[in-house]
Every structure is written in structure tokens, then in C-alpha cells.
C-alpha positions, 0 to 999 in steps of 0.5 A: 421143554414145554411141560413140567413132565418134560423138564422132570423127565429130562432132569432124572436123565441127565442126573440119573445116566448122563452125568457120572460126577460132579466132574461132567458139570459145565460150570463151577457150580459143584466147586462152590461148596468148598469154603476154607473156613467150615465149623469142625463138626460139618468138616467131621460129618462130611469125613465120614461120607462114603467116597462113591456118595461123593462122587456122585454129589451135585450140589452148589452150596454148603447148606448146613445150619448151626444147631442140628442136634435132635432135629427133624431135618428134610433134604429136598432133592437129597440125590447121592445122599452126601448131605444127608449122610452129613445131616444125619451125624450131626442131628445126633442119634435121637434126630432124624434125617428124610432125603426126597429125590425123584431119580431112582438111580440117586435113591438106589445109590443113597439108600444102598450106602444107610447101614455104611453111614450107621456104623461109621456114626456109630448108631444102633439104628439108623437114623435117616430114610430116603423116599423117592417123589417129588419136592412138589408134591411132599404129602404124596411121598408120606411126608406130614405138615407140621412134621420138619424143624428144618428143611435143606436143599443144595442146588436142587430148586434151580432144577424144577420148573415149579418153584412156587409149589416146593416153597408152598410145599416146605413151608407146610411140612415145616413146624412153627418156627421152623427154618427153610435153609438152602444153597441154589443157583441164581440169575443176575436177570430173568432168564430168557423163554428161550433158554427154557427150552433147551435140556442141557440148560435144565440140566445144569441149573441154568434154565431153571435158575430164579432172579434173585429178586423173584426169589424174594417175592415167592418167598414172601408170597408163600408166608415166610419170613424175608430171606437172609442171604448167608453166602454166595459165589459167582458160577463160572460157566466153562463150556463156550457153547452154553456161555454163548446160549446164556448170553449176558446172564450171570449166575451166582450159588447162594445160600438163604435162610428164612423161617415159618413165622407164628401166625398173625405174627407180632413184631417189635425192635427188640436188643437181643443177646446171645448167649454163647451157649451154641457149641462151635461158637461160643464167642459169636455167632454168625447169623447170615451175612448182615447179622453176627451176634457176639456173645453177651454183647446187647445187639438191636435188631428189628421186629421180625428178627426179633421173632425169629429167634424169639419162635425158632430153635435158637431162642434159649440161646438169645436173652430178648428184651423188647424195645418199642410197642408191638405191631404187625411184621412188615414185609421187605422192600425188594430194593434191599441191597444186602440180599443180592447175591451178586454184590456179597460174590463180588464183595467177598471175591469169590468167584471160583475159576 
């Protein structure tokens, strides 16, 4: 797998002709998206998702933020469409969904299933578009800066050899104070040269999967906002063969959230409140797995929280009263613990077998 081509060759054939569901996966990847507790509306909106969409769905995560309605929302790696089809019922008919894939066969599929997916929402029009491209490379699949209020993905950066570019690429079409919300597969270490240059590796994630820790740093590097880990899950891998190619390697699926900060931004500790004013969760919110707001209960929280949701689409929901003297936001030490997603899978038991 020496070039980016290569891998993106290899990946459409192993998504686009190899595998037939989610059941021809070697890990449990594709099983961590099933909590037992999910909001009523993302439980309802994945109802009504064609049973052939399912089938061919791949992801790893359940990547569906709070506050959907009459957003602009861009599914990276969309694949059958499953989680646009979603998206799509909960933006409402006056948001709008775009699913960017670069395997025919999964645009084939996800586009033949709109006017299904419109009358079982019960819209006039429909309300989601499928572009075939490349996340890298989103101003050449027609998509403008500036353009997106949220952007989602469900296991699908774990599949580029590029990642750098899809961040850059995200957090250009996001709005200011817009969030890039997804679920992917992490490594417990960086993975070693020579797993990246075996196909099946790519194919399920493994070869392509991030330290945590680099995560964070690209992230930062590119502009957004520190991560916020929301939940995670440790990957069992069940084929022997790729355990012994893996090594000592672990991986866990976990879902981050981070945001477009204003630019120059200024940040100051500030005693947020929320409002309850978010439908499903009236009495707290649950803001990633380090944040829970309860409604009228004064919460202090540092700066760049506090612009968060001072410059996202949450700030009527938040009374901010600032606590201390402005200054410049300050970047995240890597030695945080509560962004390993190793420590919350084991934390929270949920190793899916």
C-alpha cells in the first residue's frame, strides 16, 4: 500500500465488492454502535432507515449530536447512507443533509434509497444529496467553505491515509462555531510501518487507525478546539490471523467532538447554566463524557468551553456569565487523561464480544 491511490483503490474494493454487510467484518467494530440507552428521536430516525441501507452499513460509532434541527450537516464517507437517511429526519425538512463517498457501488446504493427515505419522513422534497469524491479534497466535489453547521463521520477517517487533509478539509466547509462530530477507530500506540502495507488491514480500519494521542495533536494543529471525547468501546479483533498481524496493538471506537473557534479567539472561566431548553433533554445535558449540565444548575467551566457554546448553535440554550479577565485560549496538554479513549472503554466496561 505505498501510495495514497493504492490505499484508496484498495479501500473502494473492499467496501465497494468484498464485503456484502457488516456481518463480513473481522472486529466487532460495526457492533459498537449499539448502546442500550440512545435519545428517542436518533432511536425513531434509525427506524425508518431501509433494511438493505442497513445492511450495508459500516460504521463503529453512533455519531448523532444534540440539536440537529435545521442544520446544514455533511456525512464524510456517508457509504450506504444509513446515517444520512437518519441525519436527514432529524435536521427536519427545512435542514439539509450532503453524504460524500468515493465508492460508487455505496453512491449507487444511498442515492437509490432518497425518494424511499422522503416519504417515510414525510417531506414534499427531499432533503439530502449524496456527491461521490474524496473527504480530502471537498471543494472539488462542490462543496463550499463556510458552508456546514456540523459535520459527521462514522468510521471512515480511520480509512484514509490522509488525515491531516480531511481535518483541514472539515474545518474549512464548517461555519464559525461549527462542530466536527464523529466516531472512528483508535490505536492504544502508533501502529507499526509494516502493518500499513497490508490491504485487509486498510480494509478494516486497522492499518489506517490513529494514536489517540496524534489525534489530538492534528486536531489542534489544524485550528480546532481541544477534543472532547463523548464514548468510546474497546474493538475485539476475531479473525486469529489479523490478531497475530496486530500484535500488542489495541483498538477502541470512539466518538470526539470539537468545534470551529472564532478567530483570535478570547477566552475567560465562565459559570454557564443550562437551560433545559434542548428537547429530549430537559433536566441535563450531557455534553461529552467530562461535561454534564444540569438544567438551571450554575456549572464553572474554563475558557474555551465557555466559548464553545458562547459561538455554536447551543448558546441560547446556556445563560454565561464570565468569571475572570479575558485572555488568549490556551491549548490542551496531551497528558489529560480524560481523552484516552482506552481508560473511559475500560472505565465504562464496554468491551463488546
Amino acid at each position: 500500500m505505498a501510495t495514497v491511490q493504492d490505499v484508496h483503490e484498495n479501500v473502494k474494493k473492499y467496501y465497494g465488492s468484498q464485503l456484502g454487510s457488516s456481518c463480513d467484518l473481522q472486529t466487532s467494530a460495526a457492533t459498537c454502535n449499539r448502546p442500550s440507552a440512545m435519545p428517542q428521536s436518533v432511536r425513531e430516525a434509525l427506524s425508518l432507515v431501509h433494511p438493505e441501507v442497513i445492511k450495508k452499513f459500516f460504521g463503529c460509532g453512533l455519531p448523532f449530536p444534540a440539536k440537529l434541527e435545521e442544520c446544514r450537516v455533511l456525512d464524510l464517507g456517508s457509504g450506504s447512507g444509513r446515517d444520512c437517511f437518519a441525519f436527514s429526519k432529524l435536521v427536519g425538512p427545512n435542514g439539509h443533509v450532503t453524504g460524500i463517498d468515493m465508492t460508487e457501488e455505496m453512491i449507487t446504493v444511498s442515492q437509490q434509497y432518497i425518494p424511499y427515505h422522503q416519504e417515510r419522513c414525510g417531506y414534499s422534497k427531499p432533503n439530502v444529496t449524496f456527491l461521490q469524491g474524496y473527504m480530502e479534497k471537498l471543494r472539488e466535489a462542490g462543496l463550499q467553505n463556510d458552508s456546514n453547521d456540523v459535520v459527521l463521520s462514522n468510521c471512515v477517517i480511520c480509512l484514509c491515509p490522509d488525515k491531516l487533509s480531511v481535518l483541514k478539509e472539515a474545518y474549512k466547509v464548517l461555519k464559525e462555531g461549527g462542530e466536527l462530530y464523529f466516531s472512528d477507530m483508535y490505536a492504544s500506540k502508533p501502529v507499526p510501518d509494516h502493518m500499513t502495507q497490508d490491504p485487509v488491514l486498510w480494509g478494516e480500519g486497522m492499518a489506517g487507525a490513529l494514536y489517540w494521542q496524534d489525534f489530538i495533536s492534528l486536531a489542534l494543529s489544524v485550528g480546532f478546539s481541544a477534543p472532547y471525547l463523548v464514548s468510546a468501546s474497546h474493538i475485539v479483533v476475531y479473525n486469529d490471523e489479523l490478531r497475530v498481524k496486530t500484535g500488542d496493538v489495541q483498538y477502541a471506537s470512539a466518538t470526539y467532538r470539537l468545534f470551529k473557534l472564532p478567530n483570535n479567539p478570547v477566552c475567560a472561566e465562565a459559570e454557564v447554566t443550562y437551560k433545559g431548553t434542548i428537547e429530549e433533554f430537559k433536566d441535563q445535558l450531557n455534553f461529552d463524557s467530562s461535561h454534564c449540565f444540569k438544567k438551571d444548575v450554575p456549572t464553572k467551566v474554563n475558557g474555551e468551553m465557555a466559548l464553545i457554546l458562547q459561538s455554536s448553535r447551543f448558546s441560547p440554550d446556556f445563560k454565561i456569565e464570565v468569571l475572570d479577565t479575558p485572555n488568549t485560549c490556551s491549548r490542551l496538554s496531551l497528558q489529560y487523561c480524560h481523552l484516552n479513549p482506552f481508560l473511559l472503554a475500560e472505565k465504562l466496561g464496554s468491551s463488546v464480544k
